[in-house]
N, C-alpha and C positions, 0 to 999 in steps of 0.2 A: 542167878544161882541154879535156878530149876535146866534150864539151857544147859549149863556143865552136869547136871546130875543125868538127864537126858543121853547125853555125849558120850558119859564111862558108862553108861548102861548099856548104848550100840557096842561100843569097845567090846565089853565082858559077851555078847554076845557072838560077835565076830570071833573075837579070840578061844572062849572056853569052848570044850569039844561038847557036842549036844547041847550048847547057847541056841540055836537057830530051832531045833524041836523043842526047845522050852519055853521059846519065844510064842512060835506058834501057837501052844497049849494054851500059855496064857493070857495070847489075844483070843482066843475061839472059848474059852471059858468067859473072860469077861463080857463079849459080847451076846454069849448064850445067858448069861446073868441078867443083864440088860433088858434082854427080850422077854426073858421069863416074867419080869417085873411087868411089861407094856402088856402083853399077854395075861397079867393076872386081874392087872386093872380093869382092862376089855371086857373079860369073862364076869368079874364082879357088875360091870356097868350093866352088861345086859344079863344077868342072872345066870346062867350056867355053868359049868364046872369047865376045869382046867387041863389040857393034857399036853403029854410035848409032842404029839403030834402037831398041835397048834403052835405049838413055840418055833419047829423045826419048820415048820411049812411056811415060814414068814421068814427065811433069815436067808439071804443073798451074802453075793458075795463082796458085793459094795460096804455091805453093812460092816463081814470083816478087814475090809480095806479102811474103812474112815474109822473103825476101833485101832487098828494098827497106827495109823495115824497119830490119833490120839495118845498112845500107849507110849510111843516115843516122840 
């Protein structure tokens, strides 16, 4: 089932006009979620505070490729 949900969701992407910048969005948002999370744990382990300079300085473009992956 998940498989067909996956499938009409590339569809609606292809087809709808601005589906491919939304898609976008919302793999570079999830992935920036992600990291923010790994990054907050880090900063907690060893005691110091949070910025997204940290979170941005760690995040490649593999990382958005295996989210996009995931995403569909």
């Amino acid at each position: 089932m998940w498989a067909w949900l996956r499938m009409a969701m590339a569809v609606v992407v292809v087809f709808m006009p601005g589906g491919f910048p939304l898609l976008l969005a919302y793999i570079a948002a999830r992935t920036l979620r992600a990291r923010w999370r790994e990054a907050r744990m880090a900063a907690r382990a060893h005691g110091r505070s949070l910025s997204v300079r940290d979170v941005v300085a760690n995040l490649h473009f593999k990382d958005l490729i295996r989210e996009a992956r995931a995403a569909l």
